[in-house]
C-alpha positions as CSV (number, residue, x, y, z in Angstrom):
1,X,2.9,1.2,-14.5
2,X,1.2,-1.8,-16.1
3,X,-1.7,-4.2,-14.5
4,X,-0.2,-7.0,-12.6
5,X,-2.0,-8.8,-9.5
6,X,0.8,-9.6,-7.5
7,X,2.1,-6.1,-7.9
8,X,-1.1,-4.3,-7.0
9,X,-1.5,-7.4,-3.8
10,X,2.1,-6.4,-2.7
11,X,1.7,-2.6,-2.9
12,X,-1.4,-1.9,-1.6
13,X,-0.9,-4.1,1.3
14,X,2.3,-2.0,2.0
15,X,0.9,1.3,1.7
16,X,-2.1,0.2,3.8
17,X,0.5,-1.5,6.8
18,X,2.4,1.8,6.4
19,X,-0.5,4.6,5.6
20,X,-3.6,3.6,8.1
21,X,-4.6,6.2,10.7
22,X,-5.1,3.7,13.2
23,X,-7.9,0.8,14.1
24,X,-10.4,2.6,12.9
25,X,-9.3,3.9,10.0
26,X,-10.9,3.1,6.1
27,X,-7.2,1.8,5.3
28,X,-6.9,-0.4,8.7
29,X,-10.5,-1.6,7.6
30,X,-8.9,-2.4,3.8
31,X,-5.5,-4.1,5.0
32,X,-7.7,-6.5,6.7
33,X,-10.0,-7.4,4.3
34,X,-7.0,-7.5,2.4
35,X,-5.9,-11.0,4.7
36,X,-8.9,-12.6,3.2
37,X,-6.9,-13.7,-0.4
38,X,-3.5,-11.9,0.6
39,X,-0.9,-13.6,2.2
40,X,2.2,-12.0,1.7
41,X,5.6,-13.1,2.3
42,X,7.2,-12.5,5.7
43,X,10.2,-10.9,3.7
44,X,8.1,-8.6,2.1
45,X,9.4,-4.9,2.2
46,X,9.0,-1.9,0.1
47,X,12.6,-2.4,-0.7
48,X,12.0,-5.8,-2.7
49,X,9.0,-4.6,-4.7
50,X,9.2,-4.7,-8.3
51,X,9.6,-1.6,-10.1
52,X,5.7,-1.9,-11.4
53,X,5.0,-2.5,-7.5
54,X,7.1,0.5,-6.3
55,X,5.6,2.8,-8.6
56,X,2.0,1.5,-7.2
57,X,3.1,2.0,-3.9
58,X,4.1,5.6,-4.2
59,X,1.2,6.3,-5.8
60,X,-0.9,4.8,-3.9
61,X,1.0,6.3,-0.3
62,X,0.6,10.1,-2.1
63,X,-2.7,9.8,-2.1
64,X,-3.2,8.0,1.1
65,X,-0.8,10.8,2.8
66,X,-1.6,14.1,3.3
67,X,0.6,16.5,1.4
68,X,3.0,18.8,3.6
69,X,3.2,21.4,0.6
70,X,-0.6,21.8,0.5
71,X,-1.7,25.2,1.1
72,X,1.8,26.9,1.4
């Protein structure tokens, strides 16, 4: 991974949009304070991220997600 804006803007948004817990969630609370400089494309999926961005947004939706091998 290396620091890019756009990157960051595209994956966090993602990862927020498909990681909140609901309206009242921290991540819910971030997304939208997110639309204050953020506009993102309507054609933005995780599927046309950059390879920077895709790597952000994994790691950023692993530690957003609980893990389903914790505590086995």
């Amino acid at each position: 991974m290396w620091f890019d804006r756009f990157d960051i803007c595209e994956a966090y948004y993602l990862a927020f949009c498909d990681c909140h817990g609901g309206k009242s969630s921290r991540e819910y609370a971030r997304l939208s304070r997110m639309s204050r400089y953020f506009r993102p494309s309507p054609m933005l999926t995780v599927d046309r991220l950059s390879e920077n961005g895709r790597e952000i947004y994994d790691a950023v939706c692993a530690k957003l997600l609980p893990s389903t091998t914790e505590g086995n």
